[in-house]
C-alpha positions as CSV (number, residue, x, y, z in Angstrom):
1,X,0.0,0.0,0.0
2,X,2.8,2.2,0.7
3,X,4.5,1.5,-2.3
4,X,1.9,2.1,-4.7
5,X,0.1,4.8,-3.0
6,X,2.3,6.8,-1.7
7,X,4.9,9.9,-2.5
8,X,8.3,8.8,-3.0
9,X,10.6,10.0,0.1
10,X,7.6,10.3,2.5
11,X,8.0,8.3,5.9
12,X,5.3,6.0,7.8
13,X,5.5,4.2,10.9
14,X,3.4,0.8,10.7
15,X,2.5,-0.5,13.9
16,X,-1.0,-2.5,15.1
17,X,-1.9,-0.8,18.2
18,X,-0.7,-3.5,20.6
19,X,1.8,-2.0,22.9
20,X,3.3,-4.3,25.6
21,X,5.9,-4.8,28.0
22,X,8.6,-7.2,27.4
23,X,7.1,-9.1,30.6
24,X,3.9,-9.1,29.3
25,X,5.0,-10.9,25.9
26,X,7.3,-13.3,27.4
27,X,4.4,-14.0,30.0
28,X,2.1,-14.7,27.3
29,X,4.7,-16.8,25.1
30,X,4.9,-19.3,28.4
31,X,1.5,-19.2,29.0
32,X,0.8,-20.1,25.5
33,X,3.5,-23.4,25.1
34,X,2.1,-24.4,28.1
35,X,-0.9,-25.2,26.5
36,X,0.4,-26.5,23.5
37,X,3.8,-28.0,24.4
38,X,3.4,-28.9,28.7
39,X,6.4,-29.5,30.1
40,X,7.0,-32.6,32.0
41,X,7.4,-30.3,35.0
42,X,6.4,-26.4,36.0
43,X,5.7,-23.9,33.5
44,X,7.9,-22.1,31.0
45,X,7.7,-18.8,33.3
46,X,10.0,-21.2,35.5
47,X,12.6,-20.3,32.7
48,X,12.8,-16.8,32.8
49,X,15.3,-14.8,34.8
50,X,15.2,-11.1,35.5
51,X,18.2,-9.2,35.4
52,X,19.3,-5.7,36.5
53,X,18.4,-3.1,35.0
54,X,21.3,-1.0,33.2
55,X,22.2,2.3,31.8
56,X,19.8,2.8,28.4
57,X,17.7,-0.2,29.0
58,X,14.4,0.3,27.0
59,X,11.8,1.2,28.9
60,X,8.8,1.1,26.5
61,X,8.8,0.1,22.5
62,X,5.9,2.5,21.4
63,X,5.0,3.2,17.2
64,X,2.5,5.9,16.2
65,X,0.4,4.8,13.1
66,X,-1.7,7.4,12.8
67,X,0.0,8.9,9.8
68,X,-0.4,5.8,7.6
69,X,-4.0,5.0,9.1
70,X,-5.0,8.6,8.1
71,X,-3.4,9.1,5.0
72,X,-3.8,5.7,3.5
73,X,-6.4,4.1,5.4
74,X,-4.2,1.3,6.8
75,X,-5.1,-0.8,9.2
76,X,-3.3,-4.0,10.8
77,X,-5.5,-7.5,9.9
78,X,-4.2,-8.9,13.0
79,X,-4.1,-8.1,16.6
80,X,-1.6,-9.2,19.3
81,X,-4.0,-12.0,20.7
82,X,-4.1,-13.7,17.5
83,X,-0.9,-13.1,16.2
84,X,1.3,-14.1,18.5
85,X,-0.6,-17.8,18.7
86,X,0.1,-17.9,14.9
87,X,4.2,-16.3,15.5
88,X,4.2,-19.5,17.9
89,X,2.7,-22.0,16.2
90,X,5.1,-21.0,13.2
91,X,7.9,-21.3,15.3
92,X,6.8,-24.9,16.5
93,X,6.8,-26.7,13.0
């Protein structure tokens, strides 16, 4: 859509409304191959470790899609919920 419908040069952020935390996605990653791949024991979450934080750690991952949704009428087909089952079940076969 950009390509073709667009002015050459001009600049658009693409982005599906879906901001998270890291925490929030890697709890919802575990919580997700713990339905489809159990462990034999505990949950994935077992697996994560936390680590301190450090000079120009990312706080928050943010995109603003206004432009493109304005200009263009773009609009993300997918949502977080549904995409990241798909990402995982990708990354599975």
């Amino acid at each position: 859509m950009v390509y073709h419908n667009s002015k050459v040069g001009e600049v658009y952020n693409i982005g599906g409304r879906n901001e998270r935390t890291n925490n929030d996605i890697a709890d919802k990653v575990c919580e997700i191959l713990d339905g489809m791949r159990p462990k034999a024991q505990g949950s994935y979450k077992d697996q994560l470790n936390f680590i301190e934080d450090r000079v120009g750690h990312d706080k928050r991952y943010a995109i603003d899609a206004t432009k493109i949704e304005i200009k263009l009428g773009w609009h993300a087909d997918e949502n977080f919920e549904t995409g990241i089952v798909k990402t995982i079940e990708w990354y599975l076969r």
